[in-house]
C-alpha positions as YAML, in Angstrom:
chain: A
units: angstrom
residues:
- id: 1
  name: UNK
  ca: [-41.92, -21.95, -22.76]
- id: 2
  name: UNK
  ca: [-40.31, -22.51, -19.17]
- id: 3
  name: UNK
  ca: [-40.67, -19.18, -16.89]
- id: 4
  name: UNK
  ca: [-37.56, -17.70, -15.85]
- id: 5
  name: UNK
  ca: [-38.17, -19.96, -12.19]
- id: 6
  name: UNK
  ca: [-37.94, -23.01, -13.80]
- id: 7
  name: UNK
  ca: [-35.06, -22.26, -16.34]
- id: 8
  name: UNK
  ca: [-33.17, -21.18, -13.07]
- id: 9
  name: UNK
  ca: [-34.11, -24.44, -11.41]
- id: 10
  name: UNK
  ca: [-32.91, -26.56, -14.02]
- id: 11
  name: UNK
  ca: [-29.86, -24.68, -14.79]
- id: 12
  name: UNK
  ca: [-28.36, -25.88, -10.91]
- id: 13
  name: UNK
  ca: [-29.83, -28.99, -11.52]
- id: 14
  name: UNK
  ca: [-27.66, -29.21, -15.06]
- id: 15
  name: UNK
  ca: [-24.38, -28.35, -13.05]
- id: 16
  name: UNK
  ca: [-23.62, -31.43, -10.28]
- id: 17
  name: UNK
  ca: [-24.82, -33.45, -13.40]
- id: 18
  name: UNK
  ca: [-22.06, -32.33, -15.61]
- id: 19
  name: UNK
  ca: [-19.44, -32.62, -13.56]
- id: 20
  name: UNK
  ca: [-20.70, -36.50, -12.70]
- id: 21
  name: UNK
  ca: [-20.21, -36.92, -16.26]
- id: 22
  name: UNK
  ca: [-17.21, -35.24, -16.70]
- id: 23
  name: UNK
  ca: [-18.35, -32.48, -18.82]
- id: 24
  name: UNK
  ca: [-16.27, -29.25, -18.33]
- id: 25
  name: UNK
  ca: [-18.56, -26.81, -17.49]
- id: 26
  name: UNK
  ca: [-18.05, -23.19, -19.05]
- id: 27
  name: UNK
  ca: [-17.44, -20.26, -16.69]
- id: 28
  name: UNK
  ca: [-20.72, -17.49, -16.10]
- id: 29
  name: UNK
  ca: [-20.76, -15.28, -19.38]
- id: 30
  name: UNK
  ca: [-19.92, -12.27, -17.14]
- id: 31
  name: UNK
  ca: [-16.44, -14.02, -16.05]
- id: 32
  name: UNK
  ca: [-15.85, -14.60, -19.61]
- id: 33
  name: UNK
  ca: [-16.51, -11.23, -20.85]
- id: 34
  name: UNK
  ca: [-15.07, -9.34, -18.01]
- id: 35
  name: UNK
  ca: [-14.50, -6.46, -17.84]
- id: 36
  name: UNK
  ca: [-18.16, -5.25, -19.31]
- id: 37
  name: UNK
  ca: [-18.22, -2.03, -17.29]
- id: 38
  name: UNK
  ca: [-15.36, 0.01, -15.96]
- id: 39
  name: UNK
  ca: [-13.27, -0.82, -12.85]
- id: 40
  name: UNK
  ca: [-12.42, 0.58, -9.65]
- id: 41
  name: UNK
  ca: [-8.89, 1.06, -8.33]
- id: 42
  name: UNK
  ca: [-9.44, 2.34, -4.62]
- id: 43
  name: UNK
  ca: [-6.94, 3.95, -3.05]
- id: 44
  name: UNK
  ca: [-7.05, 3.73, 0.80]
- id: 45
  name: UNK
  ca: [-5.63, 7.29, 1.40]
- id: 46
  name: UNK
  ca: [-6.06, 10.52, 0.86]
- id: 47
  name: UNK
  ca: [-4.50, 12.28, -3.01]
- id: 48
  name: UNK
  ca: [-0.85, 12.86, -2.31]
- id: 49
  name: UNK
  ca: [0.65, 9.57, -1.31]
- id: 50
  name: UNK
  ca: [3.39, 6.74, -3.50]
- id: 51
  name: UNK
  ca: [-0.31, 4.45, -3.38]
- id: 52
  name: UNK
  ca: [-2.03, 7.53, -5.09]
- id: 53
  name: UNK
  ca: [0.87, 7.97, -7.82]
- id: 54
  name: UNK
  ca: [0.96, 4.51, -8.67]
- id: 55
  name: UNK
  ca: [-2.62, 4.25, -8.94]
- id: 56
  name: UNK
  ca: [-2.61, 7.08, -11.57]
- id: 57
  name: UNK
  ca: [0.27, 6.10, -13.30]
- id: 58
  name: UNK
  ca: [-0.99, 2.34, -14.40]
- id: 59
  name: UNK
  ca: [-4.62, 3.18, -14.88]
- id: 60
  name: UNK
  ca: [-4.74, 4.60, -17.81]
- id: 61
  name: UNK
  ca: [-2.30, 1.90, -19.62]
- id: 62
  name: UNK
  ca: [-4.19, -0.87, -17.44]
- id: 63
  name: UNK
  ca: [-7.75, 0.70, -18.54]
- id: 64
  name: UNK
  ca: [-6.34, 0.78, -22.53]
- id: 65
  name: UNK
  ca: [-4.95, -2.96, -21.80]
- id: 66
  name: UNK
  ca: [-8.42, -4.23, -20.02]
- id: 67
  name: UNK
  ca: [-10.26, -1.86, -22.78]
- id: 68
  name: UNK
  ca: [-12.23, -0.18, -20.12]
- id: 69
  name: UNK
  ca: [-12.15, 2.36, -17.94]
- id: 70
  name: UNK
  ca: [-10.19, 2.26, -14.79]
- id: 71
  name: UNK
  ca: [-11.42, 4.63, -11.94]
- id: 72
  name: UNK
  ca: [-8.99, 5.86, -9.39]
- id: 73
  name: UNK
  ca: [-11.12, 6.35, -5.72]
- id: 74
  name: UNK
  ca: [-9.62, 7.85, -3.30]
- id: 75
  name: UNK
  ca: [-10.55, 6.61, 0.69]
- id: 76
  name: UNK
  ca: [-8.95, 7.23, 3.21]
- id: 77
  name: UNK
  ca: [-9.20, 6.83, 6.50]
- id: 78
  name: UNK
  ca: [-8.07, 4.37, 9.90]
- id: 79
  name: UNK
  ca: [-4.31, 3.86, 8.33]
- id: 80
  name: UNK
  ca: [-6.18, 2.41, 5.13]
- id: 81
  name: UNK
  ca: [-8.51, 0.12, 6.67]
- id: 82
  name: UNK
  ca: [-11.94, 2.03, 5.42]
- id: 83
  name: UNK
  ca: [-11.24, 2.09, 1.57]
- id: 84
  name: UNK
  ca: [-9.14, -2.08, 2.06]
- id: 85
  name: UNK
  ca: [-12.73, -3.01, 4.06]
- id: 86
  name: UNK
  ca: [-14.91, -1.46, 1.04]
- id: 87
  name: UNK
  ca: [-13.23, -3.69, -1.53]
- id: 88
  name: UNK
  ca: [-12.88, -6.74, 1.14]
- id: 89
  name: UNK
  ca: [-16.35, -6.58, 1.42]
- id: 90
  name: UNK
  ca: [-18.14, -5.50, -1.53]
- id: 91
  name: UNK
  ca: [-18.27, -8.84, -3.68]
- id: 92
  name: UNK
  ca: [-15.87, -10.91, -5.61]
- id: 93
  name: UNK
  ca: [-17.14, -9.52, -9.18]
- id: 94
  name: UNK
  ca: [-13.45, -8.19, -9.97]
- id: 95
  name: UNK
  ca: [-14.85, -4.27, -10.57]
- id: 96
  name: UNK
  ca: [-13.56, -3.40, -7.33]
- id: 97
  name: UNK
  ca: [-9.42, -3.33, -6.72]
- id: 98
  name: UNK
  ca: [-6.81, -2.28, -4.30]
- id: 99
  name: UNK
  ca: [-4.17, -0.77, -4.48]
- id: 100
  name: UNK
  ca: [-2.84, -1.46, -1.36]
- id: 101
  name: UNK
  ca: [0.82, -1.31, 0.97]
- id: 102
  name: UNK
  ca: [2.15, -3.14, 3.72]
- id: 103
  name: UNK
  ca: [-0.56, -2.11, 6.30]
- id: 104
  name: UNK
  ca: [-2.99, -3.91, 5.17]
- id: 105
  name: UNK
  ca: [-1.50, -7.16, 6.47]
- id: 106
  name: UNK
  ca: [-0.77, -5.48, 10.30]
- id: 107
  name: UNK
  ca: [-4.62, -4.04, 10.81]
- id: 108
  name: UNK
  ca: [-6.76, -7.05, 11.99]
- id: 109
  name: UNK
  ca: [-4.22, -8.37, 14.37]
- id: 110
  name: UNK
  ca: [-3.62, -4.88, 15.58]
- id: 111
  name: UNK
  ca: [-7.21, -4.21, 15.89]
- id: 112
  name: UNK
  ca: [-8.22, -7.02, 18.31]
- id: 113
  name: UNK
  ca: [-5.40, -6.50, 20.49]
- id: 114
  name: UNK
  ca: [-6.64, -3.56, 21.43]
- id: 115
  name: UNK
  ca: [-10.00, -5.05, 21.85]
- id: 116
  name: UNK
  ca: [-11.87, -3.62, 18.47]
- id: 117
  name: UNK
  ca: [-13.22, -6.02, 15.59]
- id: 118
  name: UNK
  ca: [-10.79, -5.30, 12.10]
- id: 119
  name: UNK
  ca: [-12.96, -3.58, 9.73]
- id: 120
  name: UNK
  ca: [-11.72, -6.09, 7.70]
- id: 121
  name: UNK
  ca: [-9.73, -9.90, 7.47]
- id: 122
  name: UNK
  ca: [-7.11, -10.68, 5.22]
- id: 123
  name: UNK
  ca: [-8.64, -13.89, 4.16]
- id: 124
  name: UNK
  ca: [-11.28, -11.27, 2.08]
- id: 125
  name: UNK
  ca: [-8.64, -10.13, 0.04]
- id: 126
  name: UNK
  ca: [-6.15, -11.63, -2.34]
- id: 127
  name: UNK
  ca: [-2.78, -10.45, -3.78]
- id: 128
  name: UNK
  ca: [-2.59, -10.26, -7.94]
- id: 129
  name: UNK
  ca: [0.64, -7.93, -8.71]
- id: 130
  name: UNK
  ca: [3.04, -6.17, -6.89]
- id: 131
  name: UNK
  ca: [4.24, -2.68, -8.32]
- id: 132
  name: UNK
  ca: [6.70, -0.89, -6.26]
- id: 133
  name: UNK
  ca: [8.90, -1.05, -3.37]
- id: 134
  name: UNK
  ca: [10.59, 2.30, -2.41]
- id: 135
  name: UNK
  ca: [12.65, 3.20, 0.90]
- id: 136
  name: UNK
  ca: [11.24, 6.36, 3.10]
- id: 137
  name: UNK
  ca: [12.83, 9.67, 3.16]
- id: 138
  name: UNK
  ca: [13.11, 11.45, 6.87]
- id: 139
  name: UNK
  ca: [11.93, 14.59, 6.17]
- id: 140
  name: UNK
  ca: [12.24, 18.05, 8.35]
- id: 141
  name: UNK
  ca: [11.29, 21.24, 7.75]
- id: 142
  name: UNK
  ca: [14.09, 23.64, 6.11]
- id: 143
  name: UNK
  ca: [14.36, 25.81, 9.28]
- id: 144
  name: UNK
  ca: [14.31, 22.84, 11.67]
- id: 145
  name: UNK
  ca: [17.37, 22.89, 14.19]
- id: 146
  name: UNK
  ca: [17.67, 19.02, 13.33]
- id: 147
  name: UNK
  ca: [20.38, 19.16, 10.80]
- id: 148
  name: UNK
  ca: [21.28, 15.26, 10.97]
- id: 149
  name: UNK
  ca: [19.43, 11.94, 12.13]
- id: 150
  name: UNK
  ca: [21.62, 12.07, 15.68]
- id: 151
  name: UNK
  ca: [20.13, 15.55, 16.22]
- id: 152
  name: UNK
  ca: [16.53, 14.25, 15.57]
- id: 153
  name: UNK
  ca: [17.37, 10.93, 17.86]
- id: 154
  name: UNK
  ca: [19.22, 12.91, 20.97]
- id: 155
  name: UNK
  ca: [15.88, 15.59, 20.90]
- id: 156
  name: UNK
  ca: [13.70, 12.57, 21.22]
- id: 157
  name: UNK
  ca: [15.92, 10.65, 23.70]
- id: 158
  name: UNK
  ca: [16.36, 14.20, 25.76]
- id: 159
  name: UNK
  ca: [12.63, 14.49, 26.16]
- id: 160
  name: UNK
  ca: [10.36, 11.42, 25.05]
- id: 161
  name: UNK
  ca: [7.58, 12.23, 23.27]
- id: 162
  name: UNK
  ca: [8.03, 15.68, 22.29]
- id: 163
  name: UNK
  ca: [9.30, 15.27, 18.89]
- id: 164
  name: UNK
  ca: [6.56, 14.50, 17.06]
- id: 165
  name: UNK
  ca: [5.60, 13.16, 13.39]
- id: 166
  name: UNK
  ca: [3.01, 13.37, 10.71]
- id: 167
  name: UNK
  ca: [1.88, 9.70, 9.54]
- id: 168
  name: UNK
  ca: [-1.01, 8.75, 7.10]
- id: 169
  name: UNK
  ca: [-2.50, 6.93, 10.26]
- id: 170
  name: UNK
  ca: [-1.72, 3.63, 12.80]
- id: 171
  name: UNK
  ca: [0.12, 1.00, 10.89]
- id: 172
  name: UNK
  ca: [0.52, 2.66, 8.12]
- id: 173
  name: UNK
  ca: [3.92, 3.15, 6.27]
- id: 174
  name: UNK
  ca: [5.04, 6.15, 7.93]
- id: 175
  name: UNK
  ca: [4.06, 4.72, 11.21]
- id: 176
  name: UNK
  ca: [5.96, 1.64, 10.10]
- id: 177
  name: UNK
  ca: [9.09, 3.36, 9.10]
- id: 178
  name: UNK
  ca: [9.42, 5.91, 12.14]
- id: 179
  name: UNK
  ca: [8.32, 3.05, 14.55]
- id: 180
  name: UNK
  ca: [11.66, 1.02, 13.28]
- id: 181
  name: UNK
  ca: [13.94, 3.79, 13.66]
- id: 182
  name: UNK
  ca: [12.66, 4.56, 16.77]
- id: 183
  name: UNK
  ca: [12.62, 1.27, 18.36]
- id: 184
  name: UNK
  ca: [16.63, 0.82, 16.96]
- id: 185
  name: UNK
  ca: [17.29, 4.12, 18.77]
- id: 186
  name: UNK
  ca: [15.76, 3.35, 21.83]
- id: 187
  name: UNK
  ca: [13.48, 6.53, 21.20]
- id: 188
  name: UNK
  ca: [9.65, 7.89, 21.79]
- id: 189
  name: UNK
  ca: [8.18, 9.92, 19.31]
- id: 190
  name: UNK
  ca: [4.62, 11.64, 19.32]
- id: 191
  name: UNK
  ca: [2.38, 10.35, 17.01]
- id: 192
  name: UNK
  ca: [0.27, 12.36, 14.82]
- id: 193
  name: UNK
  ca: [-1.62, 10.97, 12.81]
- id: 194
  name: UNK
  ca: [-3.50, 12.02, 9.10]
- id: 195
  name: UNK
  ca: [-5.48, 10.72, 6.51]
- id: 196
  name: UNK
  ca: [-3.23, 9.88, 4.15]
- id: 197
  name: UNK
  ca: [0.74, 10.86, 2.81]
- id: 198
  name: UNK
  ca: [-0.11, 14.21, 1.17]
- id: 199
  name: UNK
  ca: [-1.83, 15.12, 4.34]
- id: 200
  name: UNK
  ca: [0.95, 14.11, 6.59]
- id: 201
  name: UNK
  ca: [3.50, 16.43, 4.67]
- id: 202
  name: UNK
  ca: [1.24, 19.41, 4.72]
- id: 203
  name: UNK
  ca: [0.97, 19.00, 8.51]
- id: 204
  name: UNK
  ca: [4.91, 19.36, 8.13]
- id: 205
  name: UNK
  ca: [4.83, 21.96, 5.82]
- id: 206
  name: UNK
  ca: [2.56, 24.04, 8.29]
- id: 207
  name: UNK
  ca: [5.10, 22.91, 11.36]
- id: 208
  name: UNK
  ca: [2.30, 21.01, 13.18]
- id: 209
  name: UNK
  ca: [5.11, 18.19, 13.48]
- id: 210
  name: UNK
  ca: [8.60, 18.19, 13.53]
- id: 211
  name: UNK
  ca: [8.96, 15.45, 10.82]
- id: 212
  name: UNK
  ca: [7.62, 12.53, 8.44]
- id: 213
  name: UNK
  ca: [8.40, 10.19, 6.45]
- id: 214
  name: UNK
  ca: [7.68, 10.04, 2.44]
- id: 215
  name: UNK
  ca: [8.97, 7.98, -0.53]
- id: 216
  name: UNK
  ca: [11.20, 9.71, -2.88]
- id: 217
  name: UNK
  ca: [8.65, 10.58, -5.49]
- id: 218
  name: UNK
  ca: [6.60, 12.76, -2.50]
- id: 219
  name: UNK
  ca: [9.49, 13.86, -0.74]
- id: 220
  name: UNK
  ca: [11.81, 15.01, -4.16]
- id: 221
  name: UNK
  ca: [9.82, 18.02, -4.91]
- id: 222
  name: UNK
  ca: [9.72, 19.25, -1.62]
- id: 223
  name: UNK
  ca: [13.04, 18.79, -1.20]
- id: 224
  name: UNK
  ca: [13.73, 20.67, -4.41]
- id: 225
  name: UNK
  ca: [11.40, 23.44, -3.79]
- id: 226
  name: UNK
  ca: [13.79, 24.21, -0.57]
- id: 227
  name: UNK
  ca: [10.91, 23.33, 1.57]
- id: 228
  name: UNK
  ca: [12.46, 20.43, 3.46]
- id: 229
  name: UNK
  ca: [15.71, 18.80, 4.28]
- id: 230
  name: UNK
  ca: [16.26, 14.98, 4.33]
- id: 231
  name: UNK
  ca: [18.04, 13.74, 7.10]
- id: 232
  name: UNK
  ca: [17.90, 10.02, 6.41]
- id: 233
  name: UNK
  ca: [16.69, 7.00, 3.86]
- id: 234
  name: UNK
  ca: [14.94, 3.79, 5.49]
- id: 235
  name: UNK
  ca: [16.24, 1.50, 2.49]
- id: 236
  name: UNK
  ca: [19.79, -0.61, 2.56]
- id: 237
  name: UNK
  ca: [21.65, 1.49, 0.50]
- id: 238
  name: UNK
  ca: [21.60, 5.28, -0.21]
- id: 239
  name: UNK
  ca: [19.50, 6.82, -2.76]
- id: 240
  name: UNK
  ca: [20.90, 7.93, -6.64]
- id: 241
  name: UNK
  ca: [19.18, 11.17, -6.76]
- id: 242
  name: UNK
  ca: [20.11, 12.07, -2.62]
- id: 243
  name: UNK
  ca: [23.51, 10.48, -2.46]
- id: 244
  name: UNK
  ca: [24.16, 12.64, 0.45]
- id: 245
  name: UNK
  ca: [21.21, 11.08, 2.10]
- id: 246
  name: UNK
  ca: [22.33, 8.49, 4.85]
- id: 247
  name: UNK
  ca: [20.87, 5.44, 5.46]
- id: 248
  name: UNK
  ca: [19.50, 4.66, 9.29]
- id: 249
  name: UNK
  ca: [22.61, 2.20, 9.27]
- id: 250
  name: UNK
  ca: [25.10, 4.45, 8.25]
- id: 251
  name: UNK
  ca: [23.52, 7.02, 10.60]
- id: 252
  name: UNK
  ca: [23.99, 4.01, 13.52]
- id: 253
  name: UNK
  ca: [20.89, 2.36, 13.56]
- id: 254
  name: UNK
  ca: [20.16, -1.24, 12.81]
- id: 255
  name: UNK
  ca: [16.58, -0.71, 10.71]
- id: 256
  name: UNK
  ca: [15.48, -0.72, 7.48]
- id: 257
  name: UNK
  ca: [11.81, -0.15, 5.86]
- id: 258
  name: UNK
  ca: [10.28, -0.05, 2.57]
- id: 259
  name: UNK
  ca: [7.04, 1.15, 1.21]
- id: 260
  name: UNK
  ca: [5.50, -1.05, -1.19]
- id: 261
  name: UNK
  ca: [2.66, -1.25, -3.48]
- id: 262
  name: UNK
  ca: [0.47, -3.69, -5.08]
- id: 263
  name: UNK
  ca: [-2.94, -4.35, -6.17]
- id: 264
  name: UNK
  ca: [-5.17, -6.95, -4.28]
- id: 265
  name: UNK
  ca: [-9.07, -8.05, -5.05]
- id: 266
  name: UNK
  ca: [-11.38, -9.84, -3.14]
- id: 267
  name: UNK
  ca: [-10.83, -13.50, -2.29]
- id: 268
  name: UNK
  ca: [-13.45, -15.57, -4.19]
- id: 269
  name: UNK
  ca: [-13.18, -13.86, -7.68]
- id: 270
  name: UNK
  ca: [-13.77, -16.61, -10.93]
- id: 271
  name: UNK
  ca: [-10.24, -17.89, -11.92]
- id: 272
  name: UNK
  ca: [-11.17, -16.54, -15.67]
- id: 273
  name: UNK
  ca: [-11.19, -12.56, -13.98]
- id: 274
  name: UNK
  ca: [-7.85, -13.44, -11.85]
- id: 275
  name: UNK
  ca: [-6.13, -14.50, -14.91]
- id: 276
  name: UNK
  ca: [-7.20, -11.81, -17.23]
- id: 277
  name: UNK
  ca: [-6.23, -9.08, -14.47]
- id: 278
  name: UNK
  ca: [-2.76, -10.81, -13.86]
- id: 279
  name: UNK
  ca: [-2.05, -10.92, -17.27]
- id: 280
  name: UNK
  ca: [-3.69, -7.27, -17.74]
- id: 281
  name: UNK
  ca: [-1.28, -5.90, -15.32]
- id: 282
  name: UNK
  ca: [1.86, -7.87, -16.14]
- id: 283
  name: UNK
  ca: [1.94, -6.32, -19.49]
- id: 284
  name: UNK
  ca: [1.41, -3.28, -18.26]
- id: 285
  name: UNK
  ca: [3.98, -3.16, -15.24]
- id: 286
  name: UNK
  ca: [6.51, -4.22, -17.96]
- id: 287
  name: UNK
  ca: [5.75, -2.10, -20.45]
- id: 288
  name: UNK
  ca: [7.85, 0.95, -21.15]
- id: 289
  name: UNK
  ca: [5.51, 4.07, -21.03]
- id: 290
  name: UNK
  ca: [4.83, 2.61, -17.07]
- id: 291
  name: UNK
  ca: [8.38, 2.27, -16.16]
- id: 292
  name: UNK
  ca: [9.13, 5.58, -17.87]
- id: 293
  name: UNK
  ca: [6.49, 7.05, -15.38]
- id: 294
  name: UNK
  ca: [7.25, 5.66, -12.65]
- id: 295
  name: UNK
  ca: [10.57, 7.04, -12.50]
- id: 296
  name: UNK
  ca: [10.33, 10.41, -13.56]
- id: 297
  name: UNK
  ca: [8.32, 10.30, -10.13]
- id: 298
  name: UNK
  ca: [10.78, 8.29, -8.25]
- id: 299
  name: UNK
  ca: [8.82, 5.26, -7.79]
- id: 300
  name: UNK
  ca: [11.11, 2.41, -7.81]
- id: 301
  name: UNK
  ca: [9.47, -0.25, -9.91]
- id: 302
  name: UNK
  ca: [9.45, -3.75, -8.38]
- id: 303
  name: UNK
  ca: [6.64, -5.99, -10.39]
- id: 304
  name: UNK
  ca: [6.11, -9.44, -9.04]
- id: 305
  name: UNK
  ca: [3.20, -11.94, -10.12]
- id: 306
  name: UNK
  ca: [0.76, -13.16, -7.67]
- id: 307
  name: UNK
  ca: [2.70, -15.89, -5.84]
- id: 308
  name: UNK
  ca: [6.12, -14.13, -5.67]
- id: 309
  name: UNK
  ca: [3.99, -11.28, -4.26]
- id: 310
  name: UNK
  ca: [2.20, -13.02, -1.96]
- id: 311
  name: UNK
  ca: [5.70, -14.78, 0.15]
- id: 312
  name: UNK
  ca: [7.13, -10.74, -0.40]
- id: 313
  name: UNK
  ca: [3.85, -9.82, 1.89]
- id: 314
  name: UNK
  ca: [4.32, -12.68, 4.29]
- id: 315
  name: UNK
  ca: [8.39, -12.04, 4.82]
- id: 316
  name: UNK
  ca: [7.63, -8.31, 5.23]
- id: 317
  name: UNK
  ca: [4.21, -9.03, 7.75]
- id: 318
  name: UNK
  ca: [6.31, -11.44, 9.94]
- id: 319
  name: UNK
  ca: [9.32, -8.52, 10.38]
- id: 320
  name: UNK
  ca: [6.74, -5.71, 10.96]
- id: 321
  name: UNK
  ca: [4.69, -7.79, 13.24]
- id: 322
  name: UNK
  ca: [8.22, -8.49, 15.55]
- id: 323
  name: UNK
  ca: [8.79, -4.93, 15.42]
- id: 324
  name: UNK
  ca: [5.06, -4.17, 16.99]
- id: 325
  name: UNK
  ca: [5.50, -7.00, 19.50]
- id: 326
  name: UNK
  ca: [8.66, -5.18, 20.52]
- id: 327
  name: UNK
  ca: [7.20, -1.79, 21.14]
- id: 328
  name: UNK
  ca: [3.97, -3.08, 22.56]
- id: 329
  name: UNK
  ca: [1.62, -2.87, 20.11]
- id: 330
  name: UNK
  ca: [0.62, -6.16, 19.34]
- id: 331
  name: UNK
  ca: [1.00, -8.98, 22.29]
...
């Protein structure tokens, strides 16, 4: 019998072979089978944010769909860069997934601008399916004395960075969306940043800051609860459920932002686990019970496949990346 050296050996020999020959040469059995063993979604932030939510709302449909388990991790950390670096890095098997938002694309640029290697490059990751695309809510405290945007703005133009703002860290979508505003308004704000969303509101909540940002999902029960008042919306058109809500147009400033969501894997995964997951996640995105979900949470639901997704990310990249280069954060 040949040892397990030899079988190896002539295995790589068999492959240039068959392809001189024009044999088609079957995929690994593990591509084939996948998924064997159940998945993880990681979520770059902390529990509490829209990436958390949607993460929890497709993986038990995606799990039933895949017929394994799907296993949401949370971690957080550097604006998302720790838990987008873990799955960047940790081998293109397709058991590891993101599901990532629009700073994932601003991170290695930002990073060595300001001199620092990026924890991670975007070449090690590659889009599948986006999910969601919501506007961000400006949110205050219900006792704040900023009853309207222009109150917020002429605090911030009276005395530059004093008004200050929870964000789930640099880059990140609450960064993103306050950043625009401000940069329309001619404004500096204080940074503060957290860990994730859910953090960022509780640092409101506890008036640390003076405001955030959230989507509509995060920011609807606060709002409900009496906890916090919305001054404005960061999307082109005014909310259904906060029709009072202005947008930063309406309120007199040219910006606009939105938070979106999407899953990503690493770049070099077999073609037979790409398809399965696009496929995987199509259905589900589509289906009924996800929709359903996603708005009774005030997600809006925005499901692209892998190429539409992947010029949405490169559109949205080459407008936040202006914005930085106009407030000085990237050169």
């Amino acid at each position: 019998m040949m040892n397990s050296r030899f079988k190896r050996w002539f295995g790589a020999l068999l492959v240039p072979i068959a392809l001189a020959a024009g044999v088609q040469w079957v995929q690994p059995a593990n591509a084939q089978d996948y998924p064997s063993r159940p998945i993880n979604l990681v979520v770059p932030f902390a529990p509490g944010g829209v990436n958390d939510s949607v993460a929890r709302i497709i993986s038990d449909p995606l799990g039933a769909e895949l017929k394994q388990s799907i296993v949401v991790l949370n971690k957080g950390g550097v604006g998302g860069a720790i838990g987008t670096a873990e799955v960047a890095k940790g081998g293109p098997t397709g058991y590891n997934l993101l599901l990532a938002n629009g700073g994932i694309t601003i991170h290695p640029d930002a990073e060595r601008i300001s001199g620092r290697q990026p924890m991670y490059e975007l070449s090690q990751v590659e889009p599948i399916a986006l999910l969601s695309s919501d506007p961000m809510m400006i949110l205050v405290r219900a006792d704040s004395p900023y009853k309207t945007l222009a109150d917020l703005i002429k605090a911030a133009r009276d005395k530059p960075e004093t008004v200050s703002y929870s964000s789930s860290g640099n880059f990140g979508p609450i960064f993103l969306s306050v950043e625009l505003l401000a940069q329309a308004a001619n404004v500096k704000f204080l940074h503060v940043p957290y860990k994730g969303g859910g953090p960022a509101v509780i640092g409101l909540l506890s008036g640390d800051v003076a405001m955030t940002t959230a989507g509509p999902n995060v920011a609807a029960p606060q709002i409900a609860a009496g906890k916090v008042r919305a001054l404005a919306v960061s999307g082109t058109k005014r909310l259904a459920a906060f029709p009072e809500v202005p947008t930063y147009r309406e309120a007199g400033f040219d910006a606009e932002y939105y938070i979106w969501t999407g899953i990503y894997g690493p770049s070099g995964m077999p073609p037979a686990v790409i398809q399965k997951l696009r496929g995987a996640i199509r259905d589900v995105a589509r289906s009924e019970r996800v929709a359903t979900a996603m708005s009774r949470q005030g997600i809006m639901a925005d499901y692209r496949d892998s190429a539409d997704f992947k010029t949405y990310v490169e559109q949205d990249a080459a407008r936040i990346i202006a914005l930085l280069k106009k407030i000085g954060k990237i050169d």
